[in-house]
N, C-alpha and C positions, 0 to 999 in steps of 0.2 A: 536746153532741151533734154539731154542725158539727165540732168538733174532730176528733170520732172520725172523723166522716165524711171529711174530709179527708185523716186519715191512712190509713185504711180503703180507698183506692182500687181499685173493682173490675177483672177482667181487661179489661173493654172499655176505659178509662179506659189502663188499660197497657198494651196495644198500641198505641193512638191517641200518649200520650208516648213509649214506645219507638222510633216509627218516625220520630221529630224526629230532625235530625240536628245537633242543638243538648243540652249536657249543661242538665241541669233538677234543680235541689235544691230540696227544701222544706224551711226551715229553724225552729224556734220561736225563741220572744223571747229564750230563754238561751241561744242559738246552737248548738244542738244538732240534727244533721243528720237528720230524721226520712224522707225520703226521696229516692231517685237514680236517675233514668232508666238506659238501657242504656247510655248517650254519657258520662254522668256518670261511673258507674260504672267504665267501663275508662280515663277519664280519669284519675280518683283512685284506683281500685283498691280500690272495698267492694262490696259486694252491700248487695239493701235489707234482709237480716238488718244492720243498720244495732247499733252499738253507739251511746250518747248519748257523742258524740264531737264537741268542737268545730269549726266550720267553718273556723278561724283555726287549731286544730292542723292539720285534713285539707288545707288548699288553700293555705296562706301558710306552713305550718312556723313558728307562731309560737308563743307558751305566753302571750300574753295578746291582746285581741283588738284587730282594727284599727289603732279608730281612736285605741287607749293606745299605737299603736307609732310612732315619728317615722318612720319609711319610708312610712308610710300620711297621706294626706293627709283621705281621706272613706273611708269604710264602710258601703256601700251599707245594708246591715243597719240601723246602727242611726240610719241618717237617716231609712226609711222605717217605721220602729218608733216612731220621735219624731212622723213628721209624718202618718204614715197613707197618704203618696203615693208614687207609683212614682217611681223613679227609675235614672238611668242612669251608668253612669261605666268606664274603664276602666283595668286594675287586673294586676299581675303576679300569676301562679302558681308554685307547684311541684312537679312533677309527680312520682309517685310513682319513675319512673325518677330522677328527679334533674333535670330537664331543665326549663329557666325557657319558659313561655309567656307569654303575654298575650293577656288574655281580655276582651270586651267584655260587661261585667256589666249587665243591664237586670234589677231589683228591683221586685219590685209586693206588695202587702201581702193577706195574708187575713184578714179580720176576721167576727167572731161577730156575735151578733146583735144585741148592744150598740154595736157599730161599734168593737171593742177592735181593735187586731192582734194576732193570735194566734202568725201563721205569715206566714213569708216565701218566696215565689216569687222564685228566681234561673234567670236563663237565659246561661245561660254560650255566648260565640261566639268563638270562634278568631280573633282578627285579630293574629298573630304575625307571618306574611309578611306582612299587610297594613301594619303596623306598622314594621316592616324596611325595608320597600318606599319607605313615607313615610318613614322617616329615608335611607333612602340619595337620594330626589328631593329631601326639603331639603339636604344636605348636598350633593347635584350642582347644586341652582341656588344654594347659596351660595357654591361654589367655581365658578358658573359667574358669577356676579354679581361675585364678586371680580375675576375672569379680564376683564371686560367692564370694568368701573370701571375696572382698572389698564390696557387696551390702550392701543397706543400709537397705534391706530387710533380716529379718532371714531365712537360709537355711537350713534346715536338714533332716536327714535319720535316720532312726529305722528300727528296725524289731515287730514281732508280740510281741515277749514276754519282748521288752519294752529296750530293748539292743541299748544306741544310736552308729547309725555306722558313723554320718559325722553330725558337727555342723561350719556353718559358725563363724565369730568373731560378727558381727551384730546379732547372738543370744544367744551366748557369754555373749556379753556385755545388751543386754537385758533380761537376767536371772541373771544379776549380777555375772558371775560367771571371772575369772582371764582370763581363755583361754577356744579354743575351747574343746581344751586337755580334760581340767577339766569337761565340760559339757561330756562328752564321758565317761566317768568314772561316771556319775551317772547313774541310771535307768530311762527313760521317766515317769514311772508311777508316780515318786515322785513331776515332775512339774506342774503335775492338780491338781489342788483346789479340784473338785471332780472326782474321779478318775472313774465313771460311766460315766461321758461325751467321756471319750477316747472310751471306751466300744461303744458307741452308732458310734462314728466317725467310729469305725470298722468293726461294722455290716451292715451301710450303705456304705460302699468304697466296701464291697462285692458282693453286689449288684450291684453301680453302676459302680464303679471303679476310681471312682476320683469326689471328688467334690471341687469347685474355694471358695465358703467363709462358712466358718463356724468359730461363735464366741466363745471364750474361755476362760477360767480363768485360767492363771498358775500363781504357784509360783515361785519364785524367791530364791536362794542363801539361802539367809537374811530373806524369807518368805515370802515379800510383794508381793502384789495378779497384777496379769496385765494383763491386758482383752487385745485378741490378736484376729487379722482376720488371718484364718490360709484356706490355701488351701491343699488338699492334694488326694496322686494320688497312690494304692494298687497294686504293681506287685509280684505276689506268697505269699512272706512272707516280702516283703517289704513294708516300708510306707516313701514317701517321698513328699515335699515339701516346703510350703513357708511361713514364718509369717508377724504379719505387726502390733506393737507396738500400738495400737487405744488408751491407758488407757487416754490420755491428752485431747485426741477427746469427750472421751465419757464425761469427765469431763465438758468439754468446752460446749459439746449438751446441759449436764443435766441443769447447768448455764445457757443458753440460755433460754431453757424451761420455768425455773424458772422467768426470765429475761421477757419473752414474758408475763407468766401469772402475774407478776407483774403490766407490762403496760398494759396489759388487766385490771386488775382489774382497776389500776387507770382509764383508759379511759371511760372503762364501768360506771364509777361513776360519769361522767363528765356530765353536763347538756346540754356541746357546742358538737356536730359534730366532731368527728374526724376521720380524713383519712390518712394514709401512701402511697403517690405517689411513683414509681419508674420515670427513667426517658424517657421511653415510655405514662408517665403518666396512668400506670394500676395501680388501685388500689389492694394495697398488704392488705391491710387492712382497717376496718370500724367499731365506734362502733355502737351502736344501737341507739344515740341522733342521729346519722347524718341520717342512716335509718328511723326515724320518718320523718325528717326534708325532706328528697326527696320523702317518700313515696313510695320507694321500698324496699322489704327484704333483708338481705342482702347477702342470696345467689346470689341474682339476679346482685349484686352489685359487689361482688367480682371479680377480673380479668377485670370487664370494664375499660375503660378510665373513669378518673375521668370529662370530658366533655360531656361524652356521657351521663352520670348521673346526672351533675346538668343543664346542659345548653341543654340539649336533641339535640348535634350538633355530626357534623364527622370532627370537626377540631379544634386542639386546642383554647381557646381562644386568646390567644394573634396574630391568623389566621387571626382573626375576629374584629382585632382592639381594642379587650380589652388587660389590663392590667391585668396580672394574678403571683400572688404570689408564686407560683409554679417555675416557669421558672425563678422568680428573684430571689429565694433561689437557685433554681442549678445555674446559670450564677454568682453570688453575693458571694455566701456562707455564705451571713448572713440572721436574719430575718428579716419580712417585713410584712406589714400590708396592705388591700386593700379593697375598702367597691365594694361589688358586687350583682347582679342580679339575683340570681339562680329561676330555674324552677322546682316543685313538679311534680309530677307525672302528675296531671291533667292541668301542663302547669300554673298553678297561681304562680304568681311570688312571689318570699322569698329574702327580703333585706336580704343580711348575709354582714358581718366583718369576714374576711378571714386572718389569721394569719400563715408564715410558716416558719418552721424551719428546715435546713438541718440536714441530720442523715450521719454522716461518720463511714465508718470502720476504724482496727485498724491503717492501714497506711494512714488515716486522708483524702479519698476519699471518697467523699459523694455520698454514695449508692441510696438515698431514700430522701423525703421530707417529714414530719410532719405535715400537715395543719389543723388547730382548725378552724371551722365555725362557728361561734357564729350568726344565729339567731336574728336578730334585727330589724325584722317588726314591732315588738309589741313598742319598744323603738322610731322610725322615727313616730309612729302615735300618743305616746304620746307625741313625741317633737313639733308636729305639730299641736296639740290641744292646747299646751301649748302657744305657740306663737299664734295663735289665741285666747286663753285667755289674753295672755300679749296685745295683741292687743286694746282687748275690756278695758281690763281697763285703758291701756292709754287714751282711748279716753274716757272713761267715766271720769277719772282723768282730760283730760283737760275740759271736760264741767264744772265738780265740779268745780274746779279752776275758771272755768271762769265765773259760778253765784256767786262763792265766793267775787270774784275781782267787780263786779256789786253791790254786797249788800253792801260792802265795801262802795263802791265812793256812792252807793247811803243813805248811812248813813250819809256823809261825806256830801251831797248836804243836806241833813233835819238838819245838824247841822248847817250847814250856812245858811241857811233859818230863822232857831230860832235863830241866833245872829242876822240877820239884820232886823228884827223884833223888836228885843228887844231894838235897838235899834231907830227905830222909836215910839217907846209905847210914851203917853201923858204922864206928868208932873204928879207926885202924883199919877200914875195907879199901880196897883201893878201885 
């Protein structure tokens, strides 16, 4: 009698399932579809003139059931035929188009009044997109997980009281530590140098909730100190972020530094003019010999073109027909020497000897030019005195020479004068 009544459902009973927006079968123990809401029905394509058609041909395309097929793992059907209990699971379709779904099956049983199962309730939900959805989010946080393990920037997570929750292998390996494992098993507190710096990183993330560089000293493993750019970003009682290894950088700056005040000092002691060209021709640098020598400060100097400055022009020299020591050391790559015309501040002209040398970086690309101004008005005026002195005593030289060569022959004429004399003298004269 419950049987009939079961399948017997009156209109009130079908309106009420109809208007679920969920397909709903009722199925018996021999898998035979005894009835299909409205949802059901355009999902699979019968009405409830229902032939006894198996539920495994209509909704899997199969010719024996479930859980006889190795693609199927459970069968909602006949778990809950076996145990009398509802249950859940979910499970591919195919649809009468052709078209693969997946559906979240939730199975509850109908039993008589012996407590048999008779009849199976299925409610079929559409979790296809959802389904999708969760395969393309695992496969973007596994491909984001991979992306994170392999950077070559350190990644990690902490909490407030210093507990790490997730250590890339790139901070790993720049804490010296085997795995990320093992960074996880220590406390954050123990990697700061000074352990007040973290304090301050956390009362400022409170504030503002994340900051991109802040610099830092940790320790390492082994002890050794590594200055690190670290960004990082406060949610509740979380601290997470990114590091960024600087210790070679900073080495390399300080070197630099050093390097720079080195040539500084040298240049500054220099008597010639010197300037560092880039290849725009701005000057990157000037000492204070060259400053005298144009008659401008050397704020005023810095960042010009080195044209604008000696030659008081808007175009390179070499524009202008000259030869410029500059432009032969980048084109050349060697040095080179050039005697030129520079212009002082008030436009008076300054013979300089221009010497210049390329500056390359470490892959041997010449960054910048060198140029030494040597100043040599003072030396063309004395070359030119000189040579007007060499002058004068040539010629004074040839006059001397030339009363020399006179007194000469005319010694030589009074000597032959006295022999021909002497020999005309009288007999007995003495």
């Amino acid at each position: 009698m419950l049987k009939a009544e079961i399948t017997d459902i009156g209109s009130h009973w079908d309106n009420i399932i109809n208007s679920i927006n969920d397909g709903i079968l009722i199925i018996d123990r021999d898998y035979n579809i005894v009835f299909a809401n409205r949802v059901a029905s355009k999902l699979f394509a019968f009405d409830n003139e229902l032939p006894r058609r198996r539920c495994y041909e209509f909704l899997h395309k199969l010719s024996v059931p479930c859980n006889e097929n190795y693609k199927f793992k459970t069968c909602p059907h006949k778990e809950v035929t076996l145990s009398g209990k509802p249950v859940s699971s979910t499970l591919p379709f195919v649809l009468i188009s052709g078209e693969k779904k997946i559906f979240s099956v939730s199975a509850a049983p109908v039993k008589d009044s012996n407590g048999e199962v008779i009849q199976i309730v299925k409610i079929f939900q559409d979790v296809t997109e959802k389904k999708r959805t969760e395969e393309v989010l695992k496969r973007s946080e596994k491909e984001y997980r991979s992306l994170v393990d392999n950077s070559l920037a350190g990644v990690y997570k902490t909490n407030i009281k210093g507990d790490v929750i997730y250590a890339n292998n790139a901070l790993a390996k720049m804490l010296e530590f085997d795995s990320p494992d093992e960074v996880m098993t220590r406390s954050v507190l123990t990697f700061y140098k000074d352990i007040n710096e973290r304090e301050k990183i956390i009362e400022s993330l409170k504030v503002t909730g994340g900051v991109r560089t802040i610099e830092v000293a940790l320790l390492t493993k082994t002890g050794k100190t590594r200055d690190v750019l670290m960004s990082a970003v406060l949610e509740g009682e979380t601290m997470s972020g990114m590091m960024m290894d600087i210790t070679e950088c900073k080495k390399m700056e300080a070197l630099s530094r050093n390097q720079e005040l080195l040539f500084s000092s040298i240049f500054e002691g220099m008597q010639d003019g010197m300037v560092v060209v880039d290849r725009n021709f701005s000057i990157l640098y000037a000492n204070s010999s060259y400053s005298r020598q144009t008659g401008f400060p050397l704020d005023e100097i810095m960042g010009k073109r080195c044209y604008e400055v000696s030659h008081h022009r808007k175009r390179p020299c070499y524009m202008e027909g000259e030869e410029c020591s500059v432009k032969n050391a980048f084109a050349t790559g060697a040095g080179n020497k050039i005697i030129h015309t520079h212009f002082d501040k008030e436009d008076n002209p300054v013979y300089v000897e221009t010497a210049a040398y390329p500056i390359r970086d470490l892959s041997g690309n010449i960054t910048s030019v060198a140029e030494r101004v040597s100043n040599i008005t003072e030396k063309l005026r004395l070359d030119e005195e000189l040579k007007k002195r060499m002058k004068e005593l040539e010629e004074f030289y040839e006059m001397a020479v030339g009363r020399e060569i006179k007194m000469i022959e005319l010694k030589a004429e009074v000597q032959n004068l006295k022999a021909e004399l002497q020999r005309y003298k009288p007999a007995g004269r003495t």
